[in-house]
PDB file of N, CA, C and O in Angstrom:
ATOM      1  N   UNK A   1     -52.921 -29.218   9.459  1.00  0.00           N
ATOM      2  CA  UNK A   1     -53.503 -28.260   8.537  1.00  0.00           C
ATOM      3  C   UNK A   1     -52.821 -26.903   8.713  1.00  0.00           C
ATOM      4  O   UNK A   1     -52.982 -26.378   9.815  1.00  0.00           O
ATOM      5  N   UNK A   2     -52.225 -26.372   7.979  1.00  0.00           N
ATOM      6  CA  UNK A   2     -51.712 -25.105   7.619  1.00  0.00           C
ATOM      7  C   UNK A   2     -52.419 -23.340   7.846  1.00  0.00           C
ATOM      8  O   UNK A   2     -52.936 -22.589   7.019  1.00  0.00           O
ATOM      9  N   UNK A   3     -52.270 -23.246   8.651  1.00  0.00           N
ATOM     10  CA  UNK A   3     -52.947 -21.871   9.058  1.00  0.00           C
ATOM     11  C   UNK A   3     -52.733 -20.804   8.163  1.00  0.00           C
ATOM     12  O   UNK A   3     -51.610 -20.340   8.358  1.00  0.00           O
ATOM     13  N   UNK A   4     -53.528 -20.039   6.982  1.00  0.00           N
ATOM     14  CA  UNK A   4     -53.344 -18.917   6.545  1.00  0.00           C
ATOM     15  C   UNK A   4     -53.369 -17.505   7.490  1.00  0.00           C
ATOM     16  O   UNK A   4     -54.133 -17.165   8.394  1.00  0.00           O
ATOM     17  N   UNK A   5     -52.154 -16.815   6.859  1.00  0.00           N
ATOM     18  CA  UNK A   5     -51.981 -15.711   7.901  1.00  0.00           C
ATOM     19  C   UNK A   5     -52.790 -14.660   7.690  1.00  0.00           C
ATOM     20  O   UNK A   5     -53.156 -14.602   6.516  1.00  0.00           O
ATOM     21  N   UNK A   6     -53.309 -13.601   8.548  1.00  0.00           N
ATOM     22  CA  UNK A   6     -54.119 -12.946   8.336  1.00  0.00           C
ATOM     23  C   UNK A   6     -53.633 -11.771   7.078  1.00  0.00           C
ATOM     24  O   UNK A   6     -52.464 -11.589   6.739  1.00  0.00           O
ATOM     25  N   UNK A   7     -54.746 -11.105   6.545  1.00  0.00           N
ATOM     26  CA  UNK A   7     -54.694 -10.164   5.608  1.00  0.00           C
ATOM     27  C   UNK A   7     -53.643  -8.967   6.061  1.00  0.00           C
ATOM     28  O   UNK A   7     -52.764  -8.408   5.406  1.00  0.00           O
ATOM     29  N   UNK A   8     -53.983  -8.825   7.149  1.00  0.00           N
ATOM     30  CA  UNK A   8     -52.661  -7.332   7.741  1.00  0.00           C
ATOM     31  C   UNK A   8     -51.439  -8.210   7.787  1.00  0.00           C
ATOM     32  O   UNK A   8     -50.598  -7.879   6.951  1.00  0.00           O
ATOM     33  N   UNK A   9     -51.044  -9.462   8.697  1.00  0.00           N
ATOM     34  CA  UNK A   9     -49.427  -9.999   8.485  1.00  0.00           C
ATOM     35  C   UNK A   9     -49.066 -10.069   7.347  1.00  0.00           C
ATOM     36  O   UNK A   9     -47.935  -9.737   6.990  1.00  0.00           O
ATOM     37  N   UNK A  10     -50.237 -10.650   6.341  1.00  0.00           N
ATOM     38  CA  UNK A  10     -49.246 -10.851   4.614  1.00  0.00           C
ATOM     39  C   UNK A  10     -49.112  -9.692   4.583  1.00  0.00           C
ATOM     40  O   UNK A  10     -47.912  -9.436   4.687  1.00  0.00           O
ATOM     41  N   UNK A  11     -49.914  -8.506   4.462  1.00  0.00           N
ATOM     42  CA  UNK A  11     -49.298  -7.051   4.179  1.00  0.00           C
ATOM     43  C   UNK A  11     -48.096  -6.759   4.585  1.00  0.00           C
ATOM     44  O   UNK A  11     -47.118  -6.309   3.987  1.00  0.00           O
ATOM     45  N   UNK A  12     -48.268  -7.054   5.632  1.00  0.00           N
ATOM     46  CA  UNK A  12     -46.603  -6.003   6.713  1.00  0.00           C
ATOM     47  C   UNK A  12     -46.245  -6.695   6.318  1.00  0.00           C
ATOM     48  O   UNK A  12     -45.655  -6.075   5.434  1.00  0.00           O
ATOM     49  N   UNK A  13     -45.852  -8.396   6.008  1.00  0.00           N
ATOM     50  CA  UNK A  13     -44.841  -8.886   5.606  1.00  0.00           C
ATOM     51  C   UNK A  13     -44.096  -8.690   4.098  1.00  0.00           C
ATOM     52  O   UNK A  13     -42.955  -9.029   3.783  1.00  0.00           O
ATOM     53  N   UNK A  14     -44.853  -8.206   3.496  1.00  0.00           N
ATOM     54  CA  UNK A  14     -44.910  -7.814   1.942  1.00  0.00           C
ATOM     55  C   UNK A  14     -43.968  -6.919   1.679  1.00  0.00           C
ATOM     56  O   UNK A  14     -42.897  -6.993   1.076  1.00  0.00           O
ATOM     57  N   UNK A  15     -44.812  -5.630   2.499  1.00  0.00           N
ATOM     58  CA  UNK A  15     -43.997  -4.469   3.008  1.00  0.00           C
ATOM     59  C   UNK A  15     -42.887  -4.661   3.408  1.00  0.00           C
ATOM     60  O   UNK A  15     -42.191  -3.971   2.664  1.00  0.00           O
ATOM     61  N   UNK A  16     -42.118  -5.256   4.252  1.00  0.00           N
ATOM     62  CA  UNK A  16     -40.942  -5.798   4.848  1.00  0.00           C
ATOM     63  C   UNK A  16     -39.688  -5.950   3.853  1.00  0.00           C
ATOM     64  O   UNK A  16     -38.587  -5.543   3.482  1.00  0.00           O
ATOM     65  N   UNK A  17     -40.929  -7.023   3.700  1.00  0.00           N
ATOM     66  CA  UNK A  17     -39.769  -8.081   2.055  1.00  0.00           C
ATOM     67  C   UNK A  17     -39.170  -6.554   0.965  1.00  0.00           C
ATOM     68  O   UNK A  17     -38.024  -6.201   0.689  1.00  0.00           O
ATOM     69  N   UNK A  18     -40.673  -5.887   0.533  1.00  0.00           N
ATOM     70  CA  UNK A  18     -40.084  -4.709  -0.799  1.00  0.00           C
ATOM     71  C   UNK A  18     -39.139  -4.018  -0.100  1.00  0.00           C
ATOM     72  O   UNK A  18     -38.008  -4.051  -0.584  1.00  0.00           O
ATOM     73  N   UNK A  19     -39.321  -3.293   1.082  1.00  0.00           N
ATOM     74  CA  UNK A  19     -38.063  -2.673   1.594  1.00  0.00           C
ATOM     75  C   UNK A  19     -36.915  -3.057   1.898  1.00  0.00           C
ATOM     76  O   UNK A  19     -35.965  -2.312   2.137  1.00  0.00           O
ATOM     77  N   UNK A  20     -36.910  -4.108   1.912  1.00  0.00           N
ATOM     78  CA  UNK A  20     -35.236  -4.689   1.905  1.00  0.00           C
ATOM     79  C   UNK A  20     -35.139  -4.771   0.771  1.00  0.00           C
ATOM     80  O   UNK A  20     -34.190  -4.093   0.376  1.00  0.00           O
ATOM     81  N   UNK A  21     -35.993  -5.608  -0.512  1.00  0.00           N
ATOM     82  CA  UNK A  21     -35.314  -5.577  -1.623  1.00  0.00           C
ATOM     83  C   UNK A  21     -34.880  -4.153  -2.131  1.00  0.00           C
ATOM     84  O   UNK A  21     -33.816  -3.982  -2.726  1.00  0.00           O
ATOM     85  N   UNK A  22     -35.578  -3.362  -1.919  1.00  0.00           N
ATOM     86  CA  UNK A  22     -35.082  -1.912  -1.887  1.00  0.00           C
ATOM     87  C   UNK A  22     -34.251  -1.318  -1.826  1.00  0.00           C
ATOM     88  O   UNK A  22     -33.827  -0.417  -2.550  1.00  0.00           O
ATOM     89  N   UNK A  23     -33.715  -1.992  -0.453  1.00  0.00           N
ATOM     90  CA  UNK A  23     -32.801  -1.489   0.038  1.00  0.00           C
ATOM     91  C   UNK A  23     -31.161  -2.137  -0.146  1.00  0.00           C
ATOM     92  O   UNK A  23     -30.107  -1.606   0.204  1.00  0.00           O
ATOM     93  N   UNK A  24     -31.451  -3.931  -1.056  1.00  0.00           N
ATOM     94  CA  UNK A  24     -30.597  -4.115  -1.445  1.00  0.00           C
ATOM     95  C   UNK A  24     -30.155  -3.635  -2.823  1.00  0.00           C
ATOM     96  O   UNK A  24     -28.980  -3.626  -3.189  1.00  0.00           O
ATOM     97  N   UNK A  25     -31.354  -3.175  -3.673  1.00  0.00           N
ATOM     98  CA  UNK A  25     -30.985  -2.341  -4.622  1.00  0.00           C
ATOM     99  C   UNK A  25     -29.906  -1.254  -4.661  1.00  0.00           C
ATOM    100  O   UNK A  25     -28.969  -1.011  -5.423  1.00  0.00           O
ATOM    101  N   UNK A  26     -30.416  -0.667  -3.499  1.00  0.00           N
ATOM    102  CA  UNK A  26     -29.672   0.192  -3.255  1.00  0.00           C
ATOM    103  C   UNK A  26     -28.136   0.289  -3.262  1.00  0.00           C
ATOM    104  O   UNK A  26     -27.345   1.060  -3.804  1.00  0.00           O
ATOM    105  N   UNK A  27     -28.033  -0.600  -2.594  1.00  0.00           N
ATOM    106  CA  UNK A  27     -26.840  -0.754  -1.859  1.00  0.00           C
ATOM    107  C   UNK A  27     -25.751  -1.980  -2.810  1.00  0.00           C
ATOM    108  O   UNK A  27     -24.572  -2.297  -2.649  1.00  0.00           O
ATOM    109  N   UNK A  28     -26.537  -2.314  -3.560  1.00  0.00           N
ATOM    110  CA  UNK A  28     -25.604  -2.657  -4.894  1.00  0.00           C
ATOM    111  C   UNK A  28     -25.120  -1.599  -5.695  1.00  0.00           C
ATOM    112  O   UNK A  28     -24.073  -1.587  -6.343  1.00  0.00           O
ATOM    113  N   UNK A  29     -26.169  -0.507  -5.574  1.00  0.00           N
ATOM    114  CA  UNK A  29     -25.754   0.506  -6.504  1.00  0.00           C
ATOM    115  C   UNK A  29     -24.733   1.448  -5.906  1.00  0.00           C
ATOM    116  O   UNK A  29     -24.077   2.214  -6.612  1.00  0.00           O
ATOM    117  N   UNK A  30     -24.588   1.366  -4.362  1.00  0.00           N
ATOM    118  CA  UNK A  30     -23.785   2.405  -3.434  1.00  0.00           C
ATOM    119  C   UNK A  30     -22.061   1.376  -4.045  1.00  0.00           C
ATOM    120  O   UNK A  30     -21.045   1.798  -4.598  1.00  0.00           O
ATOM    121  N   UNK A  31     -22.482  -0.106  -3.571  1.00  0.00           N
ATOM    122  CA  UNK A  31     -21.119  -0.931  -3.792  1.00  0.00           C
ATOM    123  C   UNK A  31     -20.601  -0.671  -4.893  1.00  0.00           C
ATOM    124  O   UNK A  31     -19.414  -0.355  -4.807  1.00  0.00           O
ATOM    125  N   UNK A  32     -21.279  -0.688  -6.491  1.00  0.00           N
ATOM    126  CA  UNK A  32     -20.716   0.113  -7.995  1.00  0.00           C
ATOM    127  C   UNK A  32     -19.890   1.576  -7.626  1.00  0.00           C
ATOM    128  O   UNK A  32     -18.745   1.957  -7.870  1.00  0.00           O
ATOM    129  N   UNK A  33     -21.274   2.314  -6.779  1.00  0.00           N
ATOM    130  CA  UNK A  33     -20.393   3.605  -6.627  1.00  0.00           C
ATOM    131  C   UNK A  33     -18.802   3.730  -6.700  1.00  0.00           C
ATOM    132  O   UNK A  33     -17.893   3.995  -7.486  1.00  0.00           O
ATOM    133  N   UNK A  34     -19.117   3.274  -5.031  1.00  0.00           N
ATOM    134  CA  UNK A  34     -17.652   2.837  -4.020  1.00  0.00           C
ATOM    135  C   UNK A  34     -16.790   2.135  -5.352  1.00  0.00           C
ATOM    136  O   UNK A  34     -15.926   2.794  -5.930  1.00  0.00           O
ATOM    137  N   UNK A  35     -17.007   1.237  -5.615  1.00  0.00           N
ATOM    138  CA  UNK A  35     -15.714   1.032  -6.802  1.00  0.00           C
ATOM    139  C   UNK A  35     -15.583   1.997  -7.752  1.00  0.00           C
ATOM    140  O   UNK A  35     -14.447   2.470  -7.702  1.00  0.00           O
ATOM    141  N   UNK A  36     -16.267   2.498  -8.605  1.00  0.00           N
ATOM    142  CA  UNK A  36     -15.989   3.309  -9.754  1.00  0.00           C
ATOM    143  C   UNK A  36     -14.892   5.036  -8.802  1.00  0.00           C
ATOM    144  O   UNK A  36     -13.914   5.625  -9.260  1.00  0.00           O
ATOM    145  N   UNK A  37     -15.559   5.271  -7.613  1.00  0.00           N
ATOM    146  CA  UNK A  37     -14.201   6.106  -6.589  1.00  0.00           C
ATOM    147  C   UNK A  37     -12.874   5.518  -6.590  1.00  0.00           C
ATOM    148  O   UNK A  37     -11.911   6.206  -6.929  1.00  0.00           O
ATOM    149  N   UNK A  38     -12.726   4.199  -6.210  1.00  0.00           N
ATOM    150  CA  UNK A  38     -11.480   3.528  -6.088  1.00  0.00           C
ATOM    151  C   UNK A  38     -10.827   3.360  -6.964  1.00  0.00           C
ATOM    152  O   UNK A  38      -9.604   3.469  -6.876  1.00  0.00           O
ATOM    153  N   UNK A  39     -11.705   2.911  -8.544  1.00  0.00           N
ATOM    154  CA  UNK A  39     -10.979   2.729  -9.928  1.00  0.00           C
ATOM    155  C   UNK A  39     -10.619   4.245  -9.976  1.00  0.00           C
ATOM    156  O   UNK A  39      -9.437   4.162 -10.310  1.00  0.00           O
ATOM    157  N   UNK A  40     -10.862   5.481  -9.865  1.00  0.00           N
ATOM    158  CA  UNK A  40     -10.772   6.909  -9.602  1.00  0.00           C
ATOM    159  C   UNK A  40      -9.374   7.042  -9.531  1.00  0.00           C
ATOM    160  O   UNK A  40      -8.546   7.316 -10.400  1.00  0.00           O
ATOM    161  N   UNK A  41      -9.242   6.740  -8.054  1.00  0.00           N
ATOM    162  CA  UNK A  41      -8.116   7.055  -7.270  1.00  0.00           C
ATOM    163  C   UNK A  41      -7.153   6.114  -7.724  1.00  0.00           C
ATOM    164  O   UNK A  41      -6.156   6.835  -7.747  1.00  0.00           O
ATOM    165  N   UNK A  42      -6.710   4.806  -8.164  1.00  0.00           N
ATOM    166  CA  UNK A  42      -6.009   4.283  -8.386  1.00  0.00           C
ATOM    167  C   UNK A  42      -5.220   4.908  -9.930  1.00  0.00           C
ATOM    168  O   UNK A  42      -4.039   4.864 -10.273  1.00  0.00           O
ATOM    169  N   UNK A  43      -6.662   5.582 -10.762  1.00  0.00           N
ATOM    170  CA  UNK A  43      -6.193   5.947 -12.021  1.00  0.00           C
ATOM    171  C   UNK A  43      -5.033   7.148 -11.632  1.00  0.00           C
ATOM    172  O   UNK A  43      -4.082   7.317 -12.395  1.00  0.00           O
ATOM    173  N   UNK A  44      -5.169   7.895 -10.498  1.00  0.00           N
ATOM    174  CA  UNK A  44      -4.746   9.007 -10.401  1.00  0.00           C
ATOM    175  C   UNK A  44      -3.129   8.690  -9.420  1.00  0.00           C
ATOM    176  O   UNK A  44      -2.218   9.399  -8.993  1.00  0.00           O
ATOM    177  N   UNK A  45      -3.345   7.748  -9.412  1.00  0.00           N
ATOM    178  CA  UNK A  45      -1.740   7.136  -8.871  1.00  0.00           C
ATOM    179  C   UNK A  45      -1.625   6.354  -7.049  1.00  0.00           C
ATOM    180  O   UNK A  45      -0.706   5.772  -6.474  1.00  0.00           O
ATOM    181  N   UNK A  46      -3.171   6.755  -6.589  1.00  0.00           N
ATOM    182  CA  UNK A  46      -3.404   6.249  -5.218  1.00  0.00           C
ATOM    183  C   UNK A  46      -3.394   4.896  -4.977  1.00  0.00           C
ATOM    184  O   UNK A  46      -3.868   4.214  -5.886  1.00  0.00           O
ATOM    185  N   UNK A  47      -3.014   4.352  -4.067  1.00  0.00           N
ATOM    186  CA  UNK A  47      -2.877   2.926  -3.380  1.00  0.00           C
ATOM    187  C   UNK A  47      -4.029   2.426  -3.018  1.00  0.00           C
ATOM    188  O   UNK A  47      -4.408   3.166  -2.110  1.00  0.00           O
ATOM    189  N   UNK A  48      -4.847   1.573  -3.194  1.00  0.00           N
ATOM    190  CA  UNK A  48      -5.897   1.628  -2.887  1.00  0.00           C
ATOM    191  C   UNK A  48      -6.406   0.880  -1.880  1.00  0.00           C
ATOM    192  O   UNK A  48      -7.450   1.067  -1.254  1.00  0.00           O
ATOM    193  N   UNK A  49      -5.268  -0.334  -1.716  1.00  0.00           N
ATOM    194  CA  UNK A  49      -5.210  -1.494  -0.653  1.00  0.00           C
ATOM    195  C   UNK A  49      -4.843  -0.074   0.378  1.00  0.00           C
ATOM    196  O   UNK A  49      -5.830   0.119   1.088  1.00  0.00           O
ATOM    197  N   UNK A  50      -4.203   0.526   0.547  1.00  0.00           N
ATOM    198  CA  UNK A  50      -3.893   1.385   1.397  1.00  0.00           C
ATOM    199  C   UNK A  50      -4.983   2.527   2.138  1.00  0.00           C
ATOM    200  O   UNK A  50      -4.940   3.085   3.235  1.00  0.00           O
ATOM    201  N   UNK A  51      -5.929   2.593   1.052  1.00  0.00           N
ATOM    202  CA  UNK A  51      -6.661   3.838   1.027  1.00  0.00           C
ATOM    203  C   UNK A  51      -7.562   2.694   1.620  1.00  0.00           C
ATOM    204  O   UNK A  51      -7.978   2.957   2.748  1.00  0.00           O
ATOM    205  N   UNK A  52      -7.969   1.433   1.085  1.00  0.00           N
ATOM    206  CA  UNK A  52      -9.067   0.992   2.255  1.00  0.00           C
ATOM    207  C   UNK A  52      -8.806   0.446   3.482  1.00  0.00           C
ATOM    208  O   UNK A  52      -9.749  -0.163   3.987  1.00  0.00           O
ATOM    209  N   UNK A  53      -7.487   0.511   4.276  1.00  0.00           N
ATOM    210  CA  UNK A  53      -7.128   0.257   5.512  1.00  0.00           C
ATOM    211  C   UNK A  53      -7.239   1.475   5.693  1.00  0.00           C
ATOM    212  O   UNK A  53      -8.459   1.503   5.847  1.00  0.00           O
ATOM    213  N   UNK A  54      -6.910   2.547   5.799  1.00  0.00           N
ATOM    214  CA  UNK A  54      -7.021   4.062   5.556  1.00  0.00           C
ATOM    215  C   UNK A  54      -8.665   4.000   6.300  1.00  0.00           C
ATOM    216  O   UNK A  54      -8.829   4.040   7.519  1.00  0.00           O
ATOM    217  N   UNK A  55      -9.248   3.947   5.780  1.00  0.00           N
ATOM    218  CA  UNK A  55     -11.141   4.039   5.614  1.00  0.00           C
ATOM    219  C   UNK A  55     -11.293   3.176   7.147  1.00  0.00           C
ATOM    220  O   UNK A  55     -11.811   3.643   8.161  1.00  0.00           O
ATOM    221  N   UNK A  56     -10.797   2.043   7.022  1.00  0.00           N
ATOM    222  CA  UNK A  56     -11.150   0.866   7.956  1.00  0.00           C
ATOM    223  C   UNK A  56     -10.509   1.368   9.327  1.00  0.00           C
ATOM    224  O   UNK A  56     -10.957   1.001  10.413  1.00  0.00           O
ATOM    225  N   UNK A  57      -9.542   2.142   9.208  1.00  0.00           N
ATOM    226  CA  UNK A  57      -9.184   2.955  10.620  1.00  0.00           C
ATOM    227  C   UNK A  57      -9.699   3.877  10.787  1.00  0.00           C
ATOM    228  O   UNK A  57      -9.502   4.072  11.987  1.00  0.00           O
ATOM    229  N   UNK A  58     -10.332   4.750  10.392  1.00  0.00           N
ATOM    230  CA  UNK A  58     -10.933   5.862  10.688  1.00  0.00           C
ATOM    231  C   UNK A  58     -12.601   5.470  10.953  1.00  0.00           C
ATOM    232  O   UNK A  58     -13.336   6.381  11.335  1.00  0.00           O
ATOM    233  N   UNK A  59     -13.108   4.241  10.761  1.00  0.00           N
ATOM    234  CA  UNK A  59     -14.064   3.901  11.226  1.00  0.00           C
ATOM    235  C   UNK A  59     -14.020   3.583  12.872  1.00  0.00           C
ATOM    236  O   UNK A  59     -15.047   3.497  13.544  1.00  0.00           O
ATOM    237  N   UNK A  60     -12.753   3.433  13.378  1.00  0.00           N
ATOM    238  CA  UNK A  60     -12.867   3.148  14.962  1.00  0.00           C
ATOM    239  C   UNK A  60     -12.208   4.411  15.497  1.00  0.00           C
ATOM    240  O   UNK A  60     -11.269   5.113  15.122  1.00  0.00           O
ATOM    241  N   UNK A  61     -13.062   4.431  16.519  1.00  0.00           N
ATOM    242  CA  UNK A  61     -12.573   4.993  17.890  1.00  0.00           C
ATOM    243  C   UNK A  61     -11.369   5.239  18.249  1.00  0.00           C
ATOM    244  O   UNK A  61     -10.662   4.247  18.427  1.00  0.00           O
ATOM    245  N   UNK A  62     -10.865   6.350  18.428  1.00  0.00           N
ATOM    246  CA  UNK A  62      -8.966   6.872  19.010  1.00  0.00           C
ATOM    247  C   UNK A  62      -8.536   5.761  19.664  1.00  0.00           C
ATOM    248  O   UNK A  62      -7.415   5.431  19.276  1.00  0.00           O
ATOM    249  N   UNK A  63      -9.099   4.889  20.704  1.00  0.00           N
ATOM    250  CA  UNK A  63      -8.893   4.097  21.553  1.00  0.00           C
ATOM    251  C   UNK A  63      -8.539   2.913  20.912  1.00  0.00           C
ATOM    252  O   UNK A  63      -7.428   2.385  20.958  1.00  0.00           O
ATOM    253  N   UNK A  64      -9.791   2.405  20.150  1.00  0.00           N
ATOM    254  CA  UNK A  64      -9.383   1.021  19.622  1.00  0.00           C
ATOM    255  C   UNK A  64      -8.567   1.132  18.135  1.00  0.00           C
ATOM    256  O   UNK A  64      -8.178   0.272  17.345  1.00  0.00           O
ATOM    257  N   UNK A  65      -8.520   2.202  18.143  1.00  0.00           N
ATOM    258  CA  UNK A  65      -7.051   2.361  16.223  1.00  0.00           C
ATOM    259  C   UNK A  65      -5.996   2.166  17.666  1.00  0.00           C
ATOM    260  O   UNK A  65      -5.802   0.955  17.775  1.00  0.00           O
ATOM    261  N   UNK A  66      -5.420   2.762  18.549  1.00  0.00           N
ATOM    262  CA  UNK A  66      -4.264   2.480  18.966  1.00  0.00           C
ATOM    263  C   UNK A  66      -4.039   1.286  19.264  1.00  0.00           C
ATOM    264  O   UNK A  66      -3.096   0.805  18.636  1.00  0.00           O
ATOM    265  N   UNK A  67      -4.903   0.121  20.505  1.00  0.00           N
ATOM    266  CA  UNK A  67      -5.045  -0.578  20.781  1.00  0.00           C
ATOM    267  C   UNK A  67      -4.177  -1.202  19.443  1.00  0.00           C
ATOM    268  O   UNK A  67      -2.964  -1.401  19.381  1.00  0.00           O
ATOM    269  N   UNK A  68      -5.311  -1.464  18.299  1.00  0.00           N
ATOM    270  CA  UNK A  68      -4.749  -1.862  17.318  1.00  0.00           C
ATOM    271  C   UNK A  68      -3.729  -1.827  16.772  1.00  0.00           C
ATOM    272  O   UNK A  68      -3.228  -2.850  16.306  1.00  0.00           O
ATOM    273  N   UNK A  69      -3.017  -0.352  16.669  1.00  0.00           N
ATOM    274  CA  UNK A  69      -1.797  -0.437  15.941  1.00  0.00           C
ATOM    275  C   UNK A  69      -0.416  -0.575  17.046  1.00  0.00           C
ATOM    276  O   UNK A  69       0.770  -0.694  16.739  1.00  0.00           O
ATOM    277  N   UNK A  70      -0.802  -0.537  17.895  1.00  0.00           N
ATOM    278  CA  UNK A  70       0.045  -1.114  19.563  1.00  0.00           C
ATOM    279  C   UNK A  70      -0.085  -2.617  19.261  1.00  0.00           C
ATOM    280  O   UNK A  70       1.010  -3.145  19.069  1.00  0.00           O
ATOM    281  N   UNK A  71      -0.978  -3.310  19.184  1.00  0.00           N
ATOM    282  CA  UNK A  71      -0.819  -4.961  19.168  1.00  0.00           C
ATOM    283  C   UNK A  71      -0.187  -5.590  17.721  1.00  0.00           C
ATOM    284  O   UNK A  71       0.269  -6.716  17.522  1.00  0.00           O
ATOM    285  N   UNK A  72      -0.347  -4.297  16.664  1.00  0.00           N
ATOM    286  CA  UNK A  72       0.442  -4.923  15.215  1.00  0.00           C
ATOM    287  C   UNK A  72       2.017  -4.499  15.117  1.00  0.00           C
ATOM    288  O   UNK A  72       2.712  -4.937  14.201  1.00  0.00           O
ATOM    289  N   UNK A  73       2.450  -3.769  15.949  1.00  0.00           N
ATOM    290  CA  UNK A  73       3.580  -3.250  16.448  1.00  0.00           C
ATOM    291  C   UNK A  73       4.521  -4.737  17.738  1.00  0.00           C
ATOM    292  O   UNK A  73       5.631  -5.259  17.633  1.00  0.00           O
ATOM    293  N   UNK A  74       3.617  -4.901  18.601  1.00  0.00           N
ATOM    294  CA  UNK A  74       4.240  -5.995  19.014  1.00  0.00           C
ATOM    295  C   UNK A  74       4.357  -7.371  18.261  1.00  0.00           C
ATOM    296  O   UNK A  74       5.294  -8.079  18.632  1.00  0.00           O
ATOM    297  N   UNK A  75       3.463  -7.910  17.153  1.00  0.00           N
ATOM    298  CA  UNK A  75       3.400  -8.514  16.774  1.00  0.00           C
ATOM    299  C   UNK A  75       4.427  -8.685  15.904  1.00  0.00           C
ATOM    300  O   UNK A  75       5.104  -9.713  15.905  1.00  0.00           O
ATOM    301  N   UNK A  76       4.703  -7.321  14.787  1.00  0.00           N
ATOM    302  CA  UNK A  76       5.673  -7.139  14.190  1.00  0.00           C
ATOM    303  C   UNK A  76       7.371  -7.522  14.451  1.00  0.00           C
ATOM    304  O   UNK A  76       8.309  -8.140  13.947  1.00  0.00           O
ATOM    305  N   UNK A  77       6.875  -6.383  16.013  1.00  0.00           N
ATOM    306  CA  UNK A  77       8.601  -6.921  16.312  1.00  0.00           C
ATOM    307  C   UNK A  77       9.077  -8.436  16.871  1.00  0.00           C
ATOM    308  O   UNK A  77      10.229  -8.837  17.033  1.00  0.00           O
ATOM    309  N   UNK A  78       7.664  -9.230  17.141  1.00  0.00           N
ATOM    310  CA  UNK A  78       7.894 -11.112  17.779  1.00  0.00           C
ATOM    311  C   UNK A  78       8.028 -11.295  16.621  1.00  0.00           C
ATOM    312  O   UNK A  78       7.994 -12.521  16.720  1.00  0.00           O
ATOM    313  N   UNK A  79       8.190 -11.090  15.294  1.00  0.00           N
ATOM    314  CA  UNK A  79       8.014 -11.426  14.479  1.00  0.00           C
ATOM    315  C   UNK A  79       9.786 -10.503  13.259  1.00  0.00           C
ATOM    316  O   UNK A  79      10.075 -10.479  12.063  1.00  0.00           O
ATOM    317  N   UNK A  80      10.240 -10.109  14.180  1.00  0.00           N
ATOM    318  CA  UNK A  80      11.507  -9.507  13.511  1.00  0.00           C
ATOM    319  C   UNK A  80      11.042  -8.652  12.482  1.00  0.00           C
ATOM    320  O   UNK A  80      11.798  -8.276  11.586  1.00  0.00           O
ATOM    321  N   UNK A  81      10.292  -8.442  12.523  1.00  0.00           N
ATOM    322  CA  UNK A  81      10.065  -7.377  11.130  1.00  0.00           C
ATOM    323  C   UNK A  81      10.511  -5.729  12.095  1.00  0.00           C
ATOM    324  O   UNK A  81      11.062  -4.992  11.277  1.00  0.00           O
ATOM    325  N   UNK A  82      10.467  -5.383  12.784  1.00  0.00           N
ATOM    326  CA  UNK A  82      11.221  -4.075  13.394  1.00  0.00           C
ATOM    327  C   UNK A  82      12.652  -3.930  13.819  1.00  0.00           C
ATOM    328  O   UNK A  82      13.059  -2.857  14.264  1.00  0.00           O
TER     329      UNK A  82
END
């Protein structure tokens, strides 16, 4: 037999659920943003594959961008491209 949950868990759980849907609202509407910037910048002559590696490095740490661009550097040159 199936236990109904009490009146306060369905609440908070309710609550829960609208705020994420909320919050995925949101954040569909941030993702439109973010593109309609990029269609922006591309109109204006910017690279954009470039501009989001650009973004994606400046999200890490001094430490781990070098790390990184130190291990795509060796990789490069096992790889004859230097």
């Amino acid at each position: 037999m199936k236990q109904k949950p009490s009146n306060i868990a369905a609440d908070r759980l309710k609550s829960f659920v609208e705020r994420i849907e909320k919050l995925e609202e949101e954040k569909k509407a941030i993702g439109s943003d973010i593109r309609d910037v990029y269609s922006e910048a591309k109109g204006t002559g910017f690279d954009v594959k470039t501009m989001r590696t650009l973004i994606k490095l400046r999200k890490m740490d001094s430490a781990e961008r070098d790390e990184q661009e130190t291990l795509l550097d060796v990789y490069k040159q096992a790889l004859g491209m230097i």
